[in-house]
N, C-alpha and C positions, 0 to 999 in steps of 0.2 A: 337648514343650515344652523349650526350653532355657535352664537355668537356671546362674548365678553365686553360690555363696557364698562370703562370707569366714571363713575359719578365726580367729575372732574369737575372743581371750584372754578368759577371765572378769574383769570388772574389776575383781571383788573380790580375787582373786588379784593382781592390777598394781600395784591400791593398797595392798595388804598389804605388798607388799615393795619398795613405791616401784620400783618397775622403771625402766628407762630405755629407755624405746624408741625413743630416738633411738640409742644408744650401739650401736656395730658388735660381731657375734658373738667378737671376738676381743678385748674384754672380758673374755669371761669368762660370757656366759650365752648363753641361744637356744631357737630351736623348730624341730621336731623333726616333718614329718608322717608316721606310721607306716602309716596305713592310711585307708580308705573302705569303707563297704558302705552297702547301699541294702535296706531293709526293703519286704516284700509292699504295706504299706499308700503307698508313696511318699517313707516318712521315709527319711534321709541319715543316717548315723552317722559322724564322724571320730574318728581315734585319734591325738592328739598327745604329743609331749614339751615340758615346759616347763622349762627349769633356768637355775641359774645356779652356779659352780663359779671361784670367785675365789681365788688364790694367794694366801695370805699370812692368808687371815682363820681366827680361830680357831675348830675344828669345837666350842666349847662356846660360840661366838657365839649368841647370844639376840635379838638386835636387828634384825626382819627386814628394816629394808631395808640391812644390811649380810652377814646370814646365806646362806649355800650353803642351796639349795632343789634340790629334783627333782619333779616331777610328773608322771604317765601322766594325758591329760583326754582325755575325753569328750565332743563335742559332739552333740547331735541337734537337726536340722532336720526342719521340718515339708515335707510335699509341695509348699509353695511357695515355701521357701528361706526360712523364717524360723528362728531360734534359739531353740528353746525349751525347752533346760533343756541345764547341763554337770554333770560329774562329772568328782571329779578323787582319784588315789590318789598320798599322799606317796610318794615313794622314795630320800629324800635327797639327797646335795648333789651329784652329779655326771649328766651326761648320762645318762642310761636308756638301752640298744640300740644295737647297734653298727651299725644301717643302717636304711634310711627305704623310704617306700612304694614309691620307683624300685629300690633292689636286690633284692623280694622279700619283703624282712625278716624277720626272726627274731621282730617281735611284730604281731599281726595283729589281726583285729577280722572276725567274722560275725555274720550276724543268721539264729539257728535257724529253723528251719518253725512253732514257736510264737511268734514275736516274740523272744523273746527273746535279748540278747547273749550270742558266746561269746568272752570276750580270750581271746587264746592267745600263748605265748612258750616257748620252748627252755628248759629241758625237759622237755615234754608238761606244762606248765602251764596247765590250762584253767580260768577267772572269768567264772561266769555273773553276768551285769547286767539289772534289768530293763528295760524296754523303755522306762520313763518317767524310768530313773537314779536315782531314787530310793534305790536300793538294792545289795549283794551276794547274790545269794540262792542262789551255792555257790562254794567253792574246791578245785576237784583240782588238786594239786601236786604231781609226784613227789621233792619236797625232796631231789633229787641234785646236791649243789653240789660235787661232784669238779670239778676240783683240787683245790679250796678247802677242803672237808673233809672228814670221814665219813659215809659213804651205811651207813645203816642198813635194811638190807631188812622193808618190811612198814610201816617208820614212813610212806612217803606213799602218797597215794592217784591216781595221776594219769591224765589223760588222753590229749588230744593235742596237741604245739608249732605245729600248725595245720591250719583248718576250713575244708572249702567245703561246699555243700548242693547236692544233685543236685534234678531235677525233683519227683520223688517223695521226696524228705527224708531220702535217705541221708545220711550224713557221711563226705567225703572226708577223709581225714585226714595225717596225717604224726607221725611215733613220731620220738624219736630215743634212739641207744644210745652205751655205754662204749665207748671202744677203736676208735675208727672212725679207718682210716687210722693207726690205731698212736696217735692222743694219747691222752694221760690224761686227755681230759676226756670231755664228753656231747653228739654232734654228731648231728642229724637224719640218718637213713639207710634209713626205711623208708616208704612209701604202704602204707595199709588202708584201709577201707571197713567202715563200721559201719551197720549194721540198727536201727530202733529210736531212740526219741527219749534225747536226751540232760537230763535234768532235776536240779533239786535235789537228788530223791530215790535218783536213779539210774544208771546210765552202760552205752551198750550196750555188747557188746564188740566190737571190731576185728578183722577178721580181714585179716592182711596181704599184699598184693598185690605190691611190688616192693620191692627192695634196691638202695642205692647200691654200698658195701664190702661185698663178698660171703662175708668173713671179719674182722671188728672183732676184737683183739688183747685180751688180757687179762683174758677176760670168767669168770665163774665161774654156781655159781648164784645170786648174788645178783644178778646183769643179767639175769634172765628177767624178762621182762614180762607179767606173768598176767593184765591187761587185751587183750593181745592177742595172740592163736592164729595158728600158721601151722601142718597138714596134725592140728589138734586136740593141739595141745600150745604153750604158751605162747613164744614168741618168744623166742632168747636163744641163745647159744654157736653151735653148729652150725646149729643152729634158725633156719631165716628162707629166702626165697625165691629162690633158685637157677634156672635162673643168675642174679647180678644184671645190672642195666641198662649197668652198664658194662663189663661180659663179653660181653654181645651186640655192644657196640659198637669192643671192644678195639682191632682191626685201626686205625680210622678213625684214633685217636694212640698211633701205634707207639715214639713218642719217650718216653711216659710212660706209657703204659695206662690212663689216667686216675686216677693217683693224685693222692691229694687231690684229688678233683673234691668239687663240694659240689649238694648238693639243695636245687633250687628247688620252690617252693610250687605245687603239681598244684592242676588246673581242671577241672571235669567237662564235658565237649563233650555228653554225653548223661546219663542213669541208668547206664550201662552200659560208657562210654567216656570215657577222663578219658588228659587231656596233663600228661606230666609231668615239666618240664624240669631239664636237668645240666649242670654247667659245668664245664671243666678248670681245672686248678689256677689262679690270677693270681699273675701277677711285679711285681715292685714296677717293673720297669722300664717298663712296661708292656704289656698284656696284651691288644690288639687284632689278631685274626686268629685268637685259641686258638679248640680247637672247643668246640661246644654242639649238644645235642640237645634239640629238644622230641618228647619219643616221645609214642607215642599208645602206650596202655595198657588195656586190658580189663578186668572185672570178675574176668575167673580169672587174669587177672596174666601175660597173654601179653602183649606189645610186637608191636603189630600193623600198622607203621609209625610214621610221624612227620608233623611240618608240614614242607613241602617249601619252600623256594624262596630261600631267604634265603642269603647269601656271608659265610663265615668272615672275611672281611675288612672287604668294601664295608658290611655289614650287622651289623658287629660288637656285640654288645650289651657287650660289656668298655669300651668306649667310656662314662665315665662310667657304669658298672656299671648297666645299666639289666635288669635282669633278672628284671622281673614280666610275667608274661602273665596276662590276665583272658580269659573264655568268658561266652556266650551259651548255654547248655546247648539253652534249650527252640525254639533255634533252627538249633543245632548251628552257631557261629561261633567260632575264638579269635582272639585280638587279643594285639598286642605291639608296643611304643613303645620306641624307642631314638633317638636322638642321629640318626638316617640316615632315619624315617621312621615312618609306623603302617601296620601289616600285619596280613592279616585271609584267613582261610584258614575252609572250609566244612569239614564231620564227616570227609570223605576225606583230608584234610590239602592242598589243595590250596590251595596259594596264590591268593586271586582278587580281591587289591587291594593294591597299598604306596602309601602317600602320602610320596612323598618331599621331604623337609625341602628338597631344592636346590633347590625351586621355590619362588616368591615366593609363592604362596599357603598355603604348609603349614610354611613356616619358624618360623613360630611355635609350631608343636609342640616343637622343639627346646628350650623352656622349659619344656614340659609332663611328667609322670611319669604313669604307665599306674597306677590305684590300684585297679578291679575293675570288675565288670558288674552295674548294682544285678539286684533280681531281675525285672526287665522285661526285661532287657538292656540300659538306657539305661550308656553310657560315662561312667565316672568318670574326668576325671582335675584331676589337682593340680600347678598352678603355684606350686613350691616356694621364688620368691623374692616374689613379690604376694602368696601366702597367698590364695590363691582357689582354689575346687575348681569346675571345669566339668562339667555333667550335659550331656550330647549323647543326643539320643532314637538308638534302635538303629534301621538300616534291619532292614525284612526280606529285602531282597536286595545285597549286598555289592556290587553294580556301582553301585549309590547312595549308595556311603560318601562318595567324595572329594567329591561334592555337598551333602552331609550334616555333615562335618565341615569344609568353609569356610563356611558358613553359622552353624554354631556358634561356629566364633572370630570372624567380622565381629559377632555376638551377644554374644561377650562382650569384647569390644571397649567395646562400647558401655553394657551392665550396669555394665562396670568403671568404665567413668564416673558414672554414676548412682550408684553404690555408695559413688563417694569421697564427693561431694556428700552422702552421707545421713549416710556413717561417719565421714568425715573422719579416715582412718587415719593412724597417725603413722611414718613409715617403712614402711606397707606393713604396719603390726601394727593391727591391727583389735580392739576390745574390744568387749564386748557386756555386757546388765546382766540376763540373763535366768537365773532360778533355778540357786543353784551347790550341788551335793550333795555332801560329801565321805565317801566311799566309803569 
């Protein structure tokens, strides 16, 4: 079934701060989608930002519809696309996260093997939610706000900056460390793999599988990670998986070796086989043609190939930084959306469908951002300026995609009409009046 929801603002929040949603993002406020996952039972989970961040007003301003706001929400849909309950956590007066659900992102959104929510954000910040929003029901934090101040070892407790769930309920994860690439701050640099549920009570431990920077700068022992082991000794200075991913790859950019490359959010293709993509440095001048690898990566943290077929160029993901890939585990498919087309490769890494945007039928992807694979494998994605997220059913055979997905957009074509008719959005901002929890 293919289904249209709108990323519809809680309207208690709109009218609380008289919002203006006619008034353009350069204003002064906006929204933000960060992520999509798709729950066992059918339900949809979005992860937005909502803020507003006005020059000149006073941060001891009291008067919300004049006052700096920040919010991380919450939305959950039922398996028919209805809205049935947000949550929403303050975060003050300026935008939250430096990138949205088309670059990867740095804040994320899963739904564990028990139901329940994992938020995750850099660094190794993991917020279990219940399943009904209702509630907080844990916070690991590794309260490391280097630059910004002193990191106290022992004071947090953290887990991981982001989650995927294999067939069987492992947790893919992502660590990140000090000293990577030489800054002073906390940047994701390692893939682990954790055994064992992740709960209130409990947290399994990680054991780490690949490395971005194969030597992070300035580390002592207070950057060991005792949540997570690598050859039975906690993660940290010399400590961590050798060679790294961008050692195996070095020869391919001989002009930089891939410094400063950055680590994107791994996908499992199986229980046992997870893609896990890296990008070379970006220039401000622009950065179309730099390389990228989506490796394909093993359980004992061998790189066992990659997804083949895509041009440093023609195929560039730097191209309005589109830099998430989502998987089909129990199917063994990955996917990825960029600006040039959607591409879909089997467990071999073989290329074995692009839907390219130059054709009149697929050009409307180029609107669309790749946000995840619910757990059926149906395709999420997010039309970043209508605030609509499109569910497309998953083929089980990839030579039925480009079939599969023109059908879905002539579908939501026509949802979106129906949609305005019911919601009657105001700019393309969709509100809803359905239970608002604040977390």
């Amino acid at each position: 079934m293919i289904w249209t929801l709108p990323l519809a603002l809680p309207g208690t929040l709109v009218d609380h701060h008289r919002l203006d949603l006619t008034a353009l993002y350069s204003t002064g406020w906006g929204l933000t989608l960060f992520d999509v996952a798709g729950a066992a039972n059918g339900e949809v989970y979005a992860l937005y930002g909502l803020y507003r961040s006005t020059y000149g007003v006073d941060d001891e301003e009291q008067d919300p519809q004049i006052a700096d706001f920040g919010y991380r929400i919450i939305n959950r849909y039922s398996a028919e696309g209805e809205v049935l309950a947000s949550a929403y956590f303050p975060t003050g007066g300026a935008r939250e996260g430096g990138s949205d659900v088309a670059d990867g992102g740095d804040i994320g959104l899963c739904v564990l093997p028990d139901g329940v929510l994992a938020f995750t954000g850099t660094p190794d910040r993991t917020t279990l939610v219940a399943p009904d929003l209702s509630r907080v029901l844990a916070v690991y934090d590794s309260k490391d706000v280097r630059p910004y101040g002193e990191f106290t070892p022992g004071e947090g407790d953290p887990f991981a900056g982001a989650i995927s769930v294999t067939p069987s309920g492992r947790l893919l994860c992502t660590l990140a460390e000090y000293g990577v690439w030489r800054y002073g701050n906390v940047l994701t640099n390692l893939v682990g793999i954790a055994e064992g549920g992740l709960t209130a009570d409990s947290k399994p431990a990680i054991r780490a599988l690949a490395s971005l920077d194969p030597q992070p700068a300035h580390q002592s022992d207070v950057d060991l990670r005792p949540h997570a082991m690598y050859q039975g000794a906690p993660v940290g200075m010399a400590n961590r998986p050798r060679p790294a991913l961008t050692e195996l790859v070095a020869a391919e950019d001989s002009l930089s070796g891939w410094q400063r490359s950055t680590l994107g959010r791994p996908v499992p293709l199986s229980d046992d086989l997870f893609v896990v993509p890296f990008y070379a440095e970006t220039f401000r001048g622009g950065s179309r043609g730099r390389p990228f690898v989506f490796a394909l990566v093993n359980d004992q943290g061998e790189m066992t190939g990659r997804l083949h077929g895509l041009h440093e160029w023609r195929d560039s993901p730097f191209t309005g930084f589109c830099f998430n890939l989502a998987a089909d585990p129990h199917r063994g498919h990955a996917f990825h959306l960029n600006r040039y087309g959607l591409y879909a490769w089997n467990k071999a890494g073989v290329l074995r469908a692009k839907l390219d945007t130059d054709t009149k039928a697929f050009k409307p992807l180029t609107h669309f951002t790749l946000g995840s694979c619910a757990s059926n494998g149906d395709l999420l994605l997010a039309h970043t300026k209508q605030h609509l997220i499109l569910r497309i059913p998953a083929p089980d055979d990839l030579a039925d995609l480009a079939a599969t997905v023109e059908e879905a957009l002539r579908a939501y074509a026509r949802q979106r009409t129906a949609l305005k008719k019911q919601w009657a959005p105001v700019n393309w901002h969709w509100t809803h009046s359905a239970p608002l929890h604040r977390i």
